[in-house]
C-alpha positions as CSV (number, residue, x, y, z in Angstrom):
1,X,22.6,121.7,8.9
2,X,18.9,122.5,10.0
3,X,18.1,120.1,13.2
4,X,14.3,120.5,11.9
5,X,15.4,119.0,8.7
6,X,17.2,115.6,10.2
7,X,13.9,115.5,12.5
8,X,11.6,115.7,9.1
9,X,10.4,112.2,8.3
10,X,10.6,111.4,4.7
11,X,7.5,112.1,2.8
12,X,5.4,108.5,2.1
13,X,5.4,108.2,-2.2
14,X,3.9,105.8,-4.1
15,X,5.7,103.9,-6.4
16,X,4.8,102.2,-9.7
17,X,1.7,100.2,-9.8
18,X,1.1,100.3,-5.8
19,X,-1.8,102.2,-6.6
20,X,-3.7,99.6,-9.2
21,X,-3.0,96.7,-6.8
22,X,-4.0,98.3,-3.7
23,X,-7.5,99.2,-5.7
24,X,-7.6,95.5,-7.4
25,X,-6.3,94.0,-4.0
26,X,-10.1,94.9,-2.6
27,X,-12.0,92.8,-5.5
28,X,-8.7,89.9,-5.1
29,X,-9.2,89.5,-1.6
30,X,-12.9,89.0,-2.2
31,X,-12.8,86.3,-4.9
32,X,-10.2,84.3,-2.2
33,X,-12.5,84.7,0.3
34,X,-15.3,83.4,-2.3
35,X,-12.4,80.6,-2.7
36,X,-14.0,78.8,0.8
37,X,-17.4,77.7,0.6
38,X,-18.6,79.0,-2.7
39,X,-19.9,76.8,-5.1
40,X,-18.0,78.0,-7.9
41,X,-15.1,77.5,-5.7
42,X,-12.8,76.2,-8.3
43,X,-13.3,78.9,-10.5
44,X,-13.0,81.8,-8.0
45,X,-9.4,79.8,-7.3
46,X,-8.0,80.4,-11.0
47,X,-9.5,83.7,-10.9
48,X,-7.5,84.9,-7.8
49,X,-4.3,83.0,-8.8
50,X,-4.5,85.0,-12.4
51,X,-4.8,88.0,-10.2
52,X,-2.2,87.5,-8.3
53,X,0.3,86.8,-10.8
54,X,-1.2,89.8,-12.5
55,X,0.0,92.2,-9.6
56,X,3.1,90.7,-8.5
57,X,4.7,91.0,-12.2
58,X,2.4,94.6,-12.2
59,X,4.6,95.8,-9.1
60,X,7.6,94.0,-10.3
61,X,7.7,95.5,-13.8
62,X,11.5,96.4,-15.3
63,X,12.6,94.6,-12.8
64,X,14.9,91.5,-14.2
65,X,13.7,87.8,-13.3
66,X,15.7,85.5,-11.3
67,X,16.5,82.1,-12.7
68,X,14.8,80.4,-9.9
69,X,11.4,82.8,-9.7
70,X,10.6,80.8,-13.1
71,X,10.5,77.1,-11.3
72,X,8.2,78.8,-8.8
73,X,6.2,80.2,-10.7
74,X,5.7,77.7,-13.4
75,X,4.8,74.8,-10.4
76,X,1.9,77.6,-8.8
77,X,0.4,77.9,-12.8
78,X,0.9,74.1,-13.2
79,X,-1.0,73.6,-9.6
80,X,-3.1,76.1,-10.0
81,X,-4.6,74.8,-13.4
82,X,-5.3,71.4,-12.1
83,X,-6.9,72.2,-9.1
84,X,-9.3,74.9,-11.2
85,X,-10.4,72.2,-13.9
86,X,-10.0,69.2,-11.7
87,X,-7.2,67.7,-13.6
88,X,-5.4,65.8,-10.3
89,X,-6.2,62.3,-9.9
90,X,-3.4,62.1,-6.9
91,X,-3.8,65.3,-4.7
92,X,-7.3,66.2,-4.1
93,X,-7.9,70.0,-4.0
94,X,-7.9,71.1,-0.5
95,X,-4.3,69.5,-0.5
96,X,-3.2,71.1,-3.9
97,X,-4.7,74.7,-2.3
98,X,-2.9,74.2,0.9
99,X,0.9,73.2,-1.0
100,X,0.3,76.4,-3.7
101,X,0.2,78.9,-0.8
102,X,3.8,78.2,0.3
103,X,5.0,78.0,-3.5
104,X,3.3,81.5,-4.3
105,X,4.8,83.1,-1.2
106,X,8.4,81.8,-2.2
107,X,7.5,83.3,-5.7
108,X,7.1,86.2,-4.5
109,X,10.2,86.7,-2.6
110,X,12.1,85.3,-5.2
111,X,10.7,87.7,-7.9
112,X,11.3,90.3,-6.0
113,X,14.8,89.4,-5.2
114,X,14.1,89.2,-1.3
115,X,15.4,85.6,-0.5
116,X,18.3,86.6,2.3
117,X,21.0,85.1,0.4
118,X,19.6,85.8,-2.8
119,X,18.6,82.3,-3.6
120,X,16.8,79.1,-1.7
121,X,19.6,77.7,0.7
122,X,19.9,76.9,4.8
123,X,18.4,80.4,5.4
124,X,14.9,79.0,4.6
125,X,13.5,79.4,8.0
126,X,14.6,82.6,8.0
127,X,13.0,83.6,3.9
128,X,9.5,81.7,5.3
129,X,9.8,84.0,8.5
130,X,9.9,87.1,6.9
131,X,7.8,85.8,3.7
132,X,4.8,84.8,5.9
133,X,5.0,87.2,9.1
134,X,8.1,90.0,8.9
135,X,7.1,91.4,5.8
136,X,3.1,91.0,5.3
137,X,2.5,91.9,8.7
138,X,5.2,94.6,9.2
139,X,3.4,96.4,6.2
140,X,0.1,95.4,6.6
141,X,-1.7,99.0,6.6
142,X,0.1,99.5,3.2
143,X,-2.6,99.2,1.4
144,X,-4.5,101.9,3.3
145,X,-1.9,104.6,3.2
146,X,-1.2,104.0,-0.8
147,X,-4.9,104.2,-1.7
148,X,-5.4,107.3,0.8
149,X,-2.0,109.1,-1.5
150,X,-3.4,108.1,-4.6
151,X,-6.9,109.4,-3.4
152,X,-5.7,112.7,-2.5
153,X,-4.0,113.0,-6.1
154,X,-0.3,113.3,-4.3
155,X,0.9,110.0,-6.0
156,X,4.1,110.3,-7.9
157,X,3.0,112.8,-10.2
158,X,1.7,111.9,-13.1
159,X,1.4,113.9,-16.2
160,X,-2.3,115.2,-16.7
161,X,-1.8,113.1,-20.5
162,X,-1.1,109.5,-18.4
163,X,-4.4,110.1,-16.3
164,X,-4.4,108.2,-12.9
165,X,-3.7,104.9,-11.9
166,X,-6.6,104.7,-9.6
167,X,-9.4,106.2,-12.4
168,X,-8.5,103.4,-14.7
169,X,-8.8,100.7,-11.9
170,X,-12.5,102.1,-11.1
171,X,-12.7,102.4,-15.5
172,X,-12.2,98.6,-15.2
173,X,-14.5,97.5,-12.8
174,X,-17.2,99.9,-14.3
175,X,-16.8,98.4,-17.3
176,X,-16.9,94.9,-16.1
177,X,-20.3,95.9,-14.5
178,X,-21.8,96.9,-18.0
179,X,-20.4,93.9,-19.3
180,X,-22.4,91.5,-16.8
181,X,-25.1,93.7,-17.3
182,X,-24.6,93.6,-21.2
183,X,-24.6,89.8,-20.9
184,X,-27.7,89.6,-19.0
185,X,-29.7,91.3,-21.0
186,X,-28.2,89.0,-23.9
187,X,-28.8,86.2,-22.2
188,X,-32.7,86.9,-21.8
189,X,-33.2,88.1,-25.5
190,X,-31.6,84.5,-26.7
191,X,-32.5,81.3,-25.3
192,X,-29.2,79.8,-27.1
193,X,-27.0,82.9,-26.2
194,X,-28.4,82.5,-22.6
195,X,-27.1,78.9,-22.0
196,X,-23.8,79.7,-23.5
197,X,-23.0,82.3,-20.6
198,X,-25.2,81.0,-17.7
199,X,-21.7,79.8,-15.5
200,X,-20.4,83.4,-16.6
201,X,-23.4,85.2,-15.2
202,X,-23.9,82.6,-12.3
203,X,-20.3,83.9,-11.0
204,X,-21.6,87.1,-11.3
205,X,-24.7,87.2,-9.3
206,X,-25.8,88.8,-6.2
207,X,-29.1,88.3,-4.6
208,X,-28.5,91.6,-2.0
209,X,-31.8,90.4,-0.3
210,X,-31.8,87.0,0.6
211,X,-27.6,86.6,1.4
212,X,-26.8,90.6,2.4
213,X,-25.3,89.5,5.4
214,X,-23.3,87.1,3.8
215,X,-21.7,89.2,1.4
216,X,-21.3,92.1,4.0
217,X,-19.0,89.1,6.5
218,X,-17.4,88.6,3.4
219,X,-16.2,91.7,2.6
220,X,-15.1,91.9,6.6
221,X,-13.1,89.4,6.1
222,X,-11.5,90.2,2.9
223,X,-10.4,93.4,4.5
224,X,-7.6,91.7,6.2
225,X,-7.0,89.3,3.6
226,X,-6.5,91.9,1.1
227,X,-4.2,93.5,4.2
228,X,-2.0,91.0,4.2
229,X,-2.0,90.4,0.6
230,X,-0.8,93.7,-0.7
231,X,1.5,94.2,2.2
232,X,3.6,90.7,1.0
233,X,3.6,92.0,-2.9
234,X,4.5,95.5,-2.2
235,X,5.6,95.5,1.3
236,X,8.8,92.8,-0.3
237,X,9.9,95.3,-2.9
238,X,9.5,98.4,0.0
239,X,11.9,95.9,2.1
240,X,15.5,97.1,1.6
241,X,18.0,94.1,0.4
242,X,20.5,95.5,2.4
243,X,18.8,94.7,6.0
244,X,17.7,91.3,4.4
245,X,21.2,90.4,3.7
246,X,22.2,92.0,7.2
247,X,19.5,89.4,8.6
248,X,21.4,86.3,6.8
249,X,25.4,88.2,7.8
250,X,24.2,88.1,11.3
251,X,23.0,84.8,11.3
252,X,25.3,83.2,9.4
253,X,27.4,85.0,12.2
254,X,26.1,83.2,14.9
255,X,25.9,79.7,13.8
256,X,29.6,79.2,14.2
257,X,29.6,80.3,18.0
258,X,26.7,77.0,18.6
259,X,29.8,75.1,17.9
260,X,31.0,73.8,21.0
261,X,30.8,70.3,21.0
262,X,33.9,68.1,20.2
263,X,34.1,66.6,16.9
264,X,34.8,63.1,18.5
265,X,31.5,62.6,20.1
266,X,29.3,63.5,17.3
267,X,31.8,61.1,15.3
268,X,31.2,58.3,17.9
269,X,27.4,59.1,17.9
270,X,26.7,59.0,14.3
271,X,29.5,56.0,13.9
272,X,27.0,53.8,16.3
273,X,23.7,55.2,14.8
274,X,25.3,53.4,11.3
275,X,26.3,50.4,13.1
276,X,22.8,50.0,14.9
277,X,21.7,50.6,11.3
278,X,23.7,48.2,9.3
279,X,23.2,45.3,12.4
280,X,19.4,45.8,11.6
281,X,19.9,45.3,7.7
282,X,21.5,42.3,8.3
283,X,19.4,40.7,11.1
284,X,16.4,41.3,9.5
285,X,17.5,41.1,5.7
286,X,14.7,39.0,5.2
287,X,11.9,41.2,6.1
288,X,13.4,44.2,5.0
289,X,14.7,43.1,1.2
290,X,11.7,40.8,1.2
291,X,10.0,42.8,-1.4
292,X,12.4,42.3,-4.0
293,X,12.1,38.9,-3.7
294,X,8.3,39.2,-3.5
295,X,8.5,37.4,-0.5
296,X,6.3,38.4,2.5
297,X,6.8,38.5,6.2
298,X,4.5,35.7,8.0
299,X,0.8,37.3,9.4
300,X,1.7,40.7,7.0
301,X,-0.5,41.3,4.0
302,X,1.2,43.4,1.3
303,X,-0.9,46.8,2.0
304,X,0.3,45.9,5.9
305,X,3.7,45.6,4.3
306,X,4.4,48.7,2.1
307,X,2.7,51.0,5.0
308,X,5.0,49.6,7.4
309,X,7.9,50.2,5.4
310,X,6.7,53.7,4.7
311,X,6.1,55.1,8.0
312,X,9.4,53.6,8.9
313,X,11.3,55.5,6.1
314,X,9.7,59.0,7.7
315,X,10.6,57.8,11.1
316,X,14.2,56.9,10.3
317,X,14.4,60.1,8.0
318,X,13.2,62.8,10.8
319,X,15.9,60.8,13.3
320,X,18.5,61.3,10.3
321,X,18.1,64.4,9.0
322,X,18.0,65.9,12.7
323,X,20.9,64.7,13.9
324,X,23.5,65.7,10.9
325,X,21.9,69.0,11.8
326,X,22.7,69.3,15.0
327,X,26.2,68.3,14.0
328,X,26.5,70.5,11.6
329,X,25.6,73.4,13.5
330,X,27.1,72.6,17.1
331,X,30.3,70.2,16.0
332,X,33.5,72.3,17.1
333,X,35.0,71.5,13.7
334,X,33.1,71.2,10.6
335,X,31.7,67.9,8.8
336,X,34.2,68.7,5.5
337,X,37.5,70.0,7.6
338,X,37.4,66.1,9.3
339,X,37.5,63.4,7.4
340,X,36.2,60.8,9.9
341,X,33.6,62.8,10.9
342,X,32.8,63.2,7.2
343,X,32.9,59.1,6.9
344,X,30.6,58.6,9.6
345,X,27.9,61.0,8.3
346,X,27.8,59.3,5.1
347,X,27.8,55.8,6.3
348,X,24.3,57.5,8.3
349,X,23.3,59.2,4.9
350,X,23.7,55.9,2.7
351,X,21.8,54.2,5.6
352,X,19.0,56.2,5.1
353,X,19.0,56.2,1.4
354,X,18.5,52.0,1.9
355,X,15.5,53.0,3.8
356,X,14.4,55.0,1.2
357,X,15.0,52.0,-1.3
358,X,13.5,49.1,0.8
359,X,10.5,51.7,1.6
360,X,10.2,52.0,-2.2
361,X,10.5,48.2,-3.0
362,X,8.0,47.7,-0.6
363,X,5.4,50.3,-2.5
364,X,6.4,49.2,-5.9
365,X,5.4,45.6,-4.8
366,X,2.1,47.2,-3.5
367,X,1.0,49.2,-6.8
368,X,2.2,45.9,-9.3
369,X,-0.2,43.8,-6.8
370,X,-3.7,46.3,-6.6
371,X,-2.8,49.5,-8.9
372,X,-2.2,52.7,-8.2
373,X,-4.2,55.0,-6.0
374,X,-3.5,58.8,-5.5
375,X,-2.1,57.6,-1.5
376,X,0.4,55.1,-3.3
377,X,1.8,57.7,-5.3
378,X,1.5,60.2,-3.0
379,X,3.9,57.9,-0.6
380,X,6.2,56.6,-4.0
381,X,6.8,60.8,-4.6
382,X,7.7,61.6,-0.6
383,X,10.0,58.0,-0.4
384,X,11.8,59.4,-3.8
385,X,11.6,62.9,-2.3
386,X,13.6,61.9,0.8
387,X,16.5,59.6,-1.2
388,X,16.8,62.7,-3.1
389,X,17.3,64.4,-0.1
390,X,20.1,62.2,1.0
391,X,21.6,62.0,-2.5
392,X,21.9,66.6,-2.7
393,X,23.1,65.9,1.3
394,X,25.6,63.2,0.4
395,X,26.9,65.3,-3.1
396,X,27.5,68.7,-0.3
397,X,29.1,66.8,2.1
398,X,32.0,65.6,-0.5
399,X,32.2,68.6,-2.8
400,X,31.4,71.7,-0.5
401,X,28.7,72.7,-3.4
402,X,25.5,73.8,-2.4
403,X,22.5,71.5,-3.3
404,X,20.0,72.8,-0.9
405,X,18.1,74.7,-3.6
406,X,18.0,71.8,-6.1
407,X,16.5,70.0,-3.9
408,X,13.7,72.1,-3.0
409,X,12.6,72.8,-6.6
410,X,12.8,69.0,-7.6
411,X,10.5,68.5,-4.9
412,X,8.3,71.6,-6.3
413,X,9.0,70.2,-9.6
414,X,8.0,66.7,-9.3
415,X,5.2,67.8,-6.8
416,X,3.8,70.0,-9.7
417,X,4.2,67.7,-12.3
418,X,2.5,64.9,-10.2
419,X,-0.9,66.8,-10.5
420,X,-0.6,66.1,-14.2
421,X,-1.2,62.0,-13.8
């Protein structure tokens, strides 16, 4: 065989629809820049969203969809819609913005089938790795080399009947500039016409003399943006399963070599956590259970009460969930193969899920005493949240089935549908 041939890198091809998004990613990135700071900011949000679901499914065509990519997806519409019209009385915008971007990422990955197992599971620090850093950064000139293929007409060939991708993207925005001025000119001939589109055209007009400098920093900005953008929605499907699922094998691979402490002591640890636990319940029943007896503490007032209770749920929680992971990670023998073990991690779990209830008592009392208020539920959905935890944790440790992915879309679920109060 000729050595100059094995040396020969593989010629860089477009495949379908990088072309349209790379072009589209430009005027995308722009509109989430416009996202921060603009006073149509709102708008410019459900614009970008549309545009991003537009090129994923674009890049992702013929490709079948995973059960899971529709829970995703239908919690970033859902929270996307609410934050656009203002629909959310309980999470403000900047929160709802800040919880879609995680959501949209895991769409992605999930769409395009680039989970490392597949599906959500105990690899998620490993999926939010590569779905925030590995795979946006690892292809983040992308973008550049697929619009500098498609530019120099070597794409994958199109017949001269299909046309190319690229002319219709620059068809499109042509046209969209004829439209605006179509509008404008429409707008000025009728006085009624003219109030009817004046948000349109306000989203569409530039004063180049007075803000040049703004729109040139940001267009500057975008450029990254856009970068990393396009390099997560193509770079994923460019991303070969097979080293993914090589990343999970060789994890997965050395988790059990972590496993060197005796199963006795992390018995005898989490066996004294549940007695400290159960001592407290019953020492200070009282103050604890005091809520279903609407019965307060002396010197605590009821929002002093439920906030107390709350913080101590997330307290106890982190403690919990900590510790059965370092036991189920470093513990010579697994949780399921010992059944003492196995006893004394659920006496920790149903521990915390009393928390979880007296936490909840505690708010319950609060909202029947003042109302609610978007922080009540907020804390009512995380309290709920975290017993559901324990409840998927408790339901693995006793079947072997895996309930890690239930639990993170009734979180996304409930999350979503909580923007709908």
């Amino acid at each position: 065989m000729d050595d100059n041939r094995l040396n020969e890198k593989t010629e860089f091809s477009l495949k379908p629809g990088e072309l349209v998004c790379a072009l589209l990613m430009y005027p995308a990135a722009y509109i989430y820049i416009l996202v921060f700071g603009s006073r149509n900011d709102r708008i410019w949000f459900g614009v970008f969203v549309l545009l991003f679901i537009a090129m994923t499914e674009l890049l992702n065509r013929g490709r079948p969809h995973p059960r899971e990519s529709w829970v995703w997806l239908g919690c970033v519409v859902v929270m996307s819609v609410c934050a656009a019209f203002d629909l959310s009385r309980v999470w403000n915008y900047g929160l709802t913005m800040m919880m879609v971007h995680p959501l949209a990422v895991w769409w992605v990955l999930s769409r395009s089938g680039r989970l490392a197992e597949g599906e959500s599971g105990h690899l998620l620090p490993l999926d939010a790795l590569n779905g925030f850093f590995t795979i946006p950064f690892g292809n983040f000139a992308l973008r550049i080399r697929c619009v500098a293929k498609g530019l120099r007409g070597r794409g994958r060939g199109e017949s001269k009947g299909k046309g190319r991708p690229w002319a219709a993207a620059l068809a499109v925005i042509a046209a969209l500039a004829l439209l605006n001025g179509a509008l404008t000119e429409l707008a000025e001939a009728d006085q009624g016409f003219g109030k009817l589109t004046a948000d349109i055209l306000e989203l569409f007009s530039f004063d180049l003399g007075d803000n040049f400098a703004l729109y040139v920093f940001r267009f500057i900005v975008s450029l990254p943006v856009g970068a990393w953008l396009f390099g997560l929605l193509a770079g994923s499907l460019r991303t070969e399963e097979e080293r993914l699922r090589a990343q999970a094998a060789a994890v997965n691979g050395f988790l059990p070599k972590l496993r060197a402490v005796p199963e006795r002591v992390w018995t005898v640890v989490m066996g004294v956590f549940a007695a400290v636990y159960f001592l407290f319940f019953a020492v200070q029943s009282s103050y604890l259970f005091g809520a279903f007896t609407r019965t307060l503490p002396e010197d605590f007032t009821v929002a002093q009460y439920a906030r107390e209770g709350f913080f101590e749920l997330c307290r106890v929680m982190a403690i919990n969930f900590s510790l059965l992971y370092l036991v189920s990670r470093s513990s010579v023998k697994p949780i399921r193969e010992d059944k003492v073990q196995r006893i004394a991690a659920t006496l920790l779990i149903i521990a915390g899920m009393i928390f979880a209830v007296i936490a909840m008592s505690k708010l319950v009392l609060y909202i029947m005493c003042f109302g609610f208020t978007p922080k009540r539920l907020q804390s009512s959905w995380l309290a709920l949240l975290l017993f559901m935890g324990c409840a998927a944790c408790l339901y693995s440790l006793w079947t072997g089935k895996k309930s890690f992915k239930y639990w993170m879309m009734y979180g996304a679920v409930s999350l979503a549908l909580l923007h709908l109060y």
